[in-house]
N, C-alpha and C positions, 0 to 999 in steps of 0.2 A: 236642285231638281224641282222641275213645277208641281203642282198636285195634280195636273194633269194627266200625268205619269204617273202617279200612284194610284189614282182612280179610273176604271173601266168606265166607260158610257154607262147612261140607265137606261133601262130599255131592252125589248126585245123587238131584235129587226125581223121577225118571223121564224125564230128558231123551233121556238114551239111548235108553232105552227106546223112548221117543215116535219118536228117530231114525230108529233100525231096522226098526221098522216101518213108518215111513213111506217108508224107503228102502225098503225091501222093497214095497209098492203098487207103487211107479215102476218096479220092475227087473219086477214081476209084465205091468205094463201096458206094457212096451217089450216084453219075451219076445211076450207074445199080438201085436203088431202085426208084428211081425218072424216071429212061426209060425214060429221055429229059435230055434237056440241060435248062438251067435257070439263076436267076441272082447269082448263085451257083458259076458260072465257074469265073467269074472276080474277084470277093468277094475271093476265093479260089486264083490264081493269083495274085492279091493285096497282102493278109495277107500271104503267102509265102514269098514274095517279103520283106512285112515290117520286119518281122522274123527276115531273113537272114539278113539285113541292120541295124536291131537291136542285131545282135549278133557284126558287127562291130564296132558300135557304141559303145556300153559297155566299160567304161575305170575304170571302181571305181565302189564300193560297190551302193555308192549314184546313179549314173546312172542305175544300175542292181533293185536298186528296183524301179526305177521312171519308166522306159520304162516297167518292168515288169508288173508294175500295168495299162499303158495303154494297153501292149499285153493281158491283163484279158479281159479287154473291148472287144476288138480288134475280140477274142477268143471265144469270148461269142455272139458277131455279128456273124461270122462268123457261129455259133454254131445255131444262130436262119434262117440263111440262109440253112442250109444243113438240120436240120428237118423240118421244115415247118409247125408242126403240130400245133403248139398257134399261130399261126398267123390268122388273120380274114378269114373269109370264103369269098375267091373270090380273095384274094391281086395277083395282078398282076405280073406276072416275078419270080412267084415263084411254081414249080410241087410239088405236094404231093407224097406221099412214095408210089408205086403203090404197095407194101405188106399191107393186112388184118394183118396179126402176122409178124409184122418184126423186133421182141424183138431179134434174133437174128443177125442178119444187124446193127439193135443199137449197141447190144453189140461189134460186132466186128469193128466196127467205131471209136466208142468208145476206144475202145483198140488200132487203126491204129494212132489218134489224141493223144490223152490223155495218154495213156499210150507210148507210142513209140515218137511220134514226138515232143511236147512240151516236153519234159526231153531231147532228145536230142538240142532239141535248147537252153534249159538252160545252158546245158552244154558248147555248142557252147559260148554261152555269158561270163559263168564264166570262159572261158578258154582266153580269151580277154580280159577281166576284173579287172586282176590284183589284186585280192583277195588273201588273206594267204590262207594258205593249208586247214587249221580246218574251217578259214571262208568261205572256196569255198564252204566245205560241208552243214556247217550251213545254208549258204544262198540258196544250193541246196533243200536241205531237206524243206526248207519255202517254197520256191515258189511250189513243188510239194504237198504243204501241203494247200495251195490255191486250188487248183483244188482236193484233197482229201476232205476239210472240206466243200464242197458243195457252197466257194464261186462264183463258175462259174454258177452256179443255180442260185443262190438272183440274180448277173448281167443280166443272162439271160432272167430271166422274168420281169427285171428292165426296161431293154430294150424291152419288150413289152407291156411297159405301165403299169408296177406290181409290183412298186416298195415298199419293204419291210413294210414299212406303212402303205402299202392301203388295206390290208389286204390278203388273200388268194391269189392264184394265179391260172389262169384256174387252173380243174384236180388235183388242191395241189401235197402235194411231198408223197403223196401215194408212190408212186414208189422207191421212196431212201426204201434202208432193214432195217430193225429197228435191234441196236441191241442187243446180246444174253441177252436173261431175260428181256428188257426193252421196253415200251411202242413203239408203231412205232410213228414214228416223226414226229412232228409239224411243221409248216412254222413258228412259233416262234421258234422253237428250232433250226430248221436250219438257221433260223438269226442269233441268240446267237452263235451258236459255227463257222460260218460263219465271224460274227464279231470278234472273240477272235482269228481265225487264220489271220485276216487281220492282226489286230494289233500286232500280234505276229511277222509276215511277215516283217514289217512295223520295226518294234526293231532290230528285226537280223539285218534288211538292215542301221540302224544307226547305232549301235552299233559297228558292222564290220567297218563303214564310218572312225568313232571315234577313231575306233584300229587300223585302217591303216594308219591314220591322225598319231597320237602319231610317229606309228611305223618307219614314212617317216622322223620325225621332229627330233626322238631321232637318225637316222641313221644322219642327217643331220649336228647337232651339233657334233657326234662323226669324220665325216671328215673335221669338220672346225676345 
């Protein structure tokens, strides 16, 4: 196996970049729904800052999934800062959405974060990372599968005090689409499949660890 293969490119082809701005849209598009400023704007600042510093940081499989699992956290803080709406009535340092129907503004927030800036920051990581080729995507496709299988939810309302045991969660996950032909979804059920992507998350990220370990040791012995 070449070292080719065991080593990711150095460089970043504009991921940051991509990030940033993308992170920037979402903080643009909470500011306007909120019309003020709040504890939104540091929180926002911070978890930019940690991102970027976490895409540096990244050298190995094992690092890619330990910081990624505190950028969940991280993500999910950040996520309870920009809606505002489970939070107690009256908390301090933080504006409500001043839209009545702002499923719209969600949505496209949603899509500025979640879809655009956090893939681009993985990317930024696995490109730092030093991942094999198959493993970059493996480990890609997991961490986006974190934030597809609803684990940013169970964190989110973990973090406000709702954690998966205690039962429901203000307003339940009505809201997730139930789907085709299948019951809409339970806060047990989005635990369950919640759980099985951690874990799943969590194996790519060793198992990579493992194949890269081998991969460094059999290259090693071959130049001794």
């Amino acid at each position: 196996m070449s070292s080719q293969h065991i080593a990711a490119p150095r460089g970043d082809p504009g991921h940051a970049r991509a990030f940033l701005v993308a992170a920037g849209v979402a903080s643009v598009l909470v500011l306007h729904a909120k019309a003020g400023l709040d504890l939104f704007v540091p929180a926002a600042v911070v978890w930019a800052a940690a991102s970027l510093a976490a895409a540096r940081w990244t050298r190995g499989p094992a690092s890619f999934t330990i910081v990624n699992i505190a950028l969940l956290v991280a993500d999910a803080g950040l996520d309870v800062l920009a809606m505002g709406e489970h939070l107690a009535p009256g908390t301090h340092g933080i504006l409500p959405w001043r839209f009545e129907d702002g499923q719209g503004w969600v949505i496209a927030y949603w899509v500025a974060l979640w879809g655009v800036a956090v893939p681009q920051r993985t990317l930024a990581m696995l490109r730092n990372g030093a991942a094999g080729q198959l493993d970059a995507r493996l480990l890609f496709l997991a961490v986006i599968g974190l934030h597809a299988c609803f684990v940013e939810d169970v964190v989110y309302f973990a973090l406000l005090g709702y954690p998966p045991w205690s039962g429901p969660p203000p307003l339940g996950y009505a809201y997730l689409p139930a789907l085709p032909g299948a019951a809409p979804w339970t806060p047990a059920g989005v635990w369950s499949v919640s759980a099985a992507a951690t874990a799943f998350f969590i194996a790519v990220g060793g198992a990579t660890t493992l194949r890269r370990a081998r991969a460094v040791g059999r290259l090693r012995v071959g130049r001794g």
